[in-house]
N, C-alpha and C positions, 0 to 999 in steps of 0.2 A: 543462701539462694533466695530468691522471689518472685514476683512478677515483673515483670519491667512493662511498665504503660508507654504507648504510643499518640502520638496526633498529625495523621500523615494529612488533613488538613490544614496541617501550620508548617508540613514540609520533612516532621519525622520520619524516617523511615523504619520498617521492621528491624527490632535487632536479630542479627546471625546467629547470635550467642545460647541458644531458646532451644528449649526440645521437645516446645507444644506450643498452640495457641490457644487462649483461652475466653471464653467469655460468659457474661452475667447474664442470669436469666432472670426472665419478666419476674418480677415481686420481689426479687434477692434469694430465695432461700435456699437455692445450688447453681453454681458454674457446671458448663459443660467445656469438655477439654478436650480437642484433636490434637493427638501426639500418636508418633510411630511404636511409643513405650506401651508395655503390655501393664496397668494401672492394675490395681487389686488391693481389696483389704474394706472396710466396714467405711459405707459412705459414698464407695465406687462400683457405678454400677455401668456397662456397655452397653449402650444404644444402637442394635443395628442400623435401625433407620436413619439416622442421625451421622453413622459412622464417630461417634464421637461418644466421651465418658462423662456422663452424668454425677456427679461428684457433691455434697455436701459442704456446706461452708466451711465445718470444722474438719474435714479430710482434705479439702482446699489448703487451708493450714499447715498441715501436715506436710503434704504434696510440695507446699513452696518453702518448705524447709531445707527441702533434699533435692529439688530441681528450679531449675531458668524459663520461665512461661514469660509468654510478650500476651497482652493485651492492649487491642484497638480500640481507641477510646474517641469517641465522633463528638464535635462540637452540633450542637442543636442549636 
């Protein structure tokens, strides 16, 4: 399993296949992840406000061992 990156400015579109979406926060040092999955275990933490799991690089890892995450990745 992994991430699958996206560039819907060159015409990609989101894959189906995914049971979250994911993205990188400002500096790198954790993704936040919006998925229907209930996430838990050391590195995962739930953001009410956010609606979304605040996650560690190395739980990231982990995470895209065992699941399908799509990330949108924007040309600058």
């Amino acid at each position: 399993m992994s991430i699958h990156y996206y560039h819907p400015e060159m015409g990609d579109s989101k894959p189906t296949d995914t049971v979250g979406d994911v993205s990188h926060a400002y500096g790198g040092s954790h993704y936040f992840i919006r998925t229907s999955l209930e996430l838990k275990g050391r590195g995962v933490k739930y953001v009410e406000s956010l609606s979304a799991y605040k996650v560690t690089n190395r739980a990231m890892d982990i995470l895209a061992e065992n699941h399908e995450f799509a990330m949108e990745l924007l040309l600058d």
